[in-house]
mmCIF file of the C-alpha atoms, coordinates in Angstrom:
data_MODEL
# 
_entry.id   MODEL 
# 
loop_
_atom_site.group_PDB 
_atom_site.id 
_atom_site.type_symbol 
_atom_site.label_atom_id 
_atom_site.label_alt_id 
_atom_site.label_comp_id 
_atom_site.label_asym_id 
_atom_site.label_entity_id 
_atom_site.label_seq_id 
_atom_site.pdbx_PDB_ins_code 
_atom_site.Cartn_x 
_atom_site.Cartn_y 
_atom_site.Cartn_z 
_atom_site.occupancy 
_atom_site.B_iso_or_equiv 
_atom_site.pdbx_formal_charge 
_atom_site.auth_seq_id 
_atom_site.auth_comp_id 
_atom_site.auth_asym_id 
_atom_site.auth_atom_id 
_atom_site.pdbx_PDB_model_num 
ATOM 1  C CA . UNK A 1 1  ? 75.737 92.924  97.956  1.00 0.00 ? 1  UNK A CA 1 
ATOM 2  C CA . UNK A 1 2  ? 79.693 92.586  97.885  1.00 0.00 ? 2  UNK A CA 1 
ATOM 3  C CA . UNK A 1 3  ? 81.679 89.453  98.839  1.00 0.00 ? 3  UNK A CA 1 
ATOM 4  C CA . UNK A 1 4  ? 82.416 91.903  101.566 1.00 0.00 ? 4  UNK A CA 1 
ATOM 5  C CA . UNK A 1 5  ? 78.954 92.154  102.711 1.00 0.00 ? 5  UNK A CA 1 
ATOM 6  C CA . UNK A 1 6  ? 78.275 88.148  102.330 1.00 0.00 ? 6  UNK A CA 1 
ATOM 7  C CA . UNK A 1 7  ? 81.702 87.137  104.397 1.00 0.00 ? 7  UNK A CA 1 
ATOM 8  C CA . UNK A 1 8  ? 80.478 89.307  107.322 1.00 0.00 ? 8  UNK A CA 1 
ATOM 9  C CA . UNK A 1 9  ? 77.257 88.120  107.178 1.00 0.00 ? 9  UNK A CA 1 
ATOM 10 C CA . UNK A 1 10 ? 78.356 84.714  106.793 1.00 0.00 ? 10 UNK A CA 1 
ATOM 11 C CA . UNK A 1 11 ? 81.051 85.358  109.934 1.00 0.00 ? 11 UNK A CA 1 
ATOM 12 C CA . UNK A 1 12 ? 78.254 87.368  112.253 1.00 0.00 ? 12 UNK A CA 1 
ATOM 13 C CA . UNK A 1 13 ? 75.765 84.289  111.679 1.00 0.00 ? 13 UNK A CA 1 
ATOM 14 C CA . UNK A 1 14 ? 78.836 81.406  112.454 1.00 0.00 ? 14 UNK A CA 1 
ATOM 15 C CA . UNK A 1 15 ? 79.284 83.428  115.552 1.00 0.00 ? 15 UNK A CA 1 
ATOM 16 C CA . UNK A 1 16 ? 75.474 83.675  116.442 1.00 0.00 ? 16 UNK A CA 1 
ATOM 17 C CA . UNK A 1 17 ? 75.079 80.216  116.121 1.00 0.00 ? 17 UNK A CA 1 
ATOM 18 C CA . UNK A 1 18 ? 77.958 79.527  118.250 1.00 0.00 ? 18 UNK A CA 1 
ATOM 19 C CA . UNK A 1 19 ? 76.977 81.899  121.203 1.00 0.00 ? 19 UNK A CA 1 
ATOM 20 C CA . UNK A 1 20 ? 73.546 79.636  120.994 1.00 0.00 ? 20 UNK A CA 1 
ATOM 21 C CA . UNK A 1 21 ? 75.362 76.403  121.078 1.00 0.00 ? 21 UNK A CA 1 
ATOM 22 C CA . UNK A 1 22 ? 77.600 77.437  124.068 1.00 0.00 ? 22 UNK A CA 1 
ATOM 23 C CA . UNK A 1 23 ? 80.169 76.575  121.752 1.00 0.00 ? 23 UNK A CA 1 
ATOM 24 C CA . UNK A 1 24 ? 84.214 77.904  122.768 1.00 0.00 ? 24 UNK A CA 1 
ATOM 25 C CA . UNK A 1 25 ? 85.341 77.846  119.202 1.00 0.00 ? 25 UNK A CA 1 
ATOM 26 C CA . UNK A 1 26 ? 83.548 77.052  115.220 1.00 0.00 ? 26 UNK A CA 1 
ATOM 27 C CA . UNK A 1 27 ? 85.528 76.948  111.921 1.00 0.00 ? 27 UNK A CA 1 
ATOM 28 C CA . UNK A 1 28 ? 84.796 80.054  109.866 1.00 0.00 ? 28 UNK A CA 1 
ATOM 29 C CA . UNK A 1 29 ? 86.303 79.602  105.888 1.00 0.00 ? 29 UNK A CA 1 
ATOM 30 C CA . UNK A 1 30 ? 89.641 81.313  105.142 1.00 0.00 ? 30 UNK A CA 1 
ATOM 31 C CA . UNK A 1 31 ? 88.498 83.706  102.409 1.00 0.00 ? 31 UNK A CA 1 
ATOM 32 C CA . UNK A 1 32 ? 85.917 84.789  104.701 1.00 0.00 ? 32 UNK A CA 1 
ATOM 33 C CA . UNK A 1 33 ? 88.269 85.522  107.424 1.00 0.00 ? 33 UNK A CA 1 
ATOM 34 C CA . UNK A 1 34 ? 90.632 87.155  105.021 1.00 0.00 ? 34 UNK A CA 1 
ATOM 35 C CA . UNK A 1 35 ? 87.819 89.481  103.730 1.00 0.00 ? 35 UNK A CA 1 
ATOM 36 C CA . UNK A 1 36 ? 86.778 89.994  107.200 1.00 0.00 ? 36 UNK A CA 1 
ATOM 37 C CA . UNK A 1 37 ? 90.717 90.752  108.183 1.00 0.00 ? 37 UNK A CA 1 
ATOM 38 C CA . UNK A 1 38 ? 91.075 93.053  105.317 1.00 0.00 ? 38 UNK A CA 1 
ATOM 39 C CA . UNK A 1 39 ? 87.612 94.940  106.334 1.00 0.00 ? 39 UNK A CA 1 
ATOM 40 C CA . UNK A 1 40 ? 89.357 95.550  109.971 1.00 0.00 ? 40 UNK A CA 1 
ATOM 41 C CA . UNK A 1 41 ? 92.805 96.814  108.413 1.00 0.00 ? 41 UNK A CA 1 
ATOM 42 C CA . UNK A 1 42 ? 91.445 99.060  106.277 1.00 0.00 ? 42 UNK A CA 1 
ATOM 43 C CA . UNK A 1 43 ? 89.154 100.396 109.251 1.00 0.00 ? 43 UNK A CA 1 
ATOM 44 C CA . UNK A 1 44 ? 92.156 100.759 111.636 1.00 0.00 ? 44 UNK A CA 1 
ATOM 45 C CA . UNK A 1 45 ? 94.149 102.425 108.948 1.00 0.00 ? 45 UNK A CA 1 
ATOM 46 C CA . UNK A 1 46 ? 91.268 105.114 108.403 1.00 0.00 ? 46 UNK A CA 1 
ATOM 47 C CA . UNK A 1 47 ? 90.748 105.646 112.434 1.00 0.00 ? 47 UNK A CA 1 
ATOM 48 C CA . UNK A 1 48 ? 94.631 106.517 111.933 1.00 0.00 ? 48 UNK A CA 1 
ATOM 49 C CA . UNK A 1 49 ? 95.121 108.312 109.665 1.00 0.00 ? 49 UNK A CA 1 
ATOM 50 C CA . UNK A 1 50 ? 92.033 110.751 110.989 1.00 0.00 ? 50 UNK A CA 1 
ATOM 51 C CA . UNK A 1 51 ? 93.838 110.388 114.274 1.00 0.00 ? 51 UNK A CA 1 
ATOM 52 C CA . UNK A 1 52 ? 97.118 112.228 112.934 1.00 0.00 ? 52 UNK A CA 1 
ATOM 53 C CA . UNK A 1 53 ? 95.168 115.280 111.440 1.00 0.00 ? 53 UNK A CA 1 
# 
């Protein structure tokens, strides 16, 4: 499992818990939102680029 893998985990289960709280906002660690950010521009990049062919 890649620190890829573990930040999204680690993001999907802050969220969870937050939904179950009622809670508006929770505090998720920078490198995981980094990871998480990078995970989403590389995603966007590939819908794009398979968009222009």
């Amino acid at each position: 499992m890649g620190s890829e893998d573990t930040s999204i985990e680690l993001v999907q289960k802050l969220v969870d818990q937050a939904q179950s709280l009622r809670m508006q906002s929770v505090a998720v660690p920078l490198k995981d939102l980094r990871i998480l950010l990078q995970v989403c521009e590389a995603v966007v990049a590939q819908q794009n680029s398979s968009t222009v062919k």
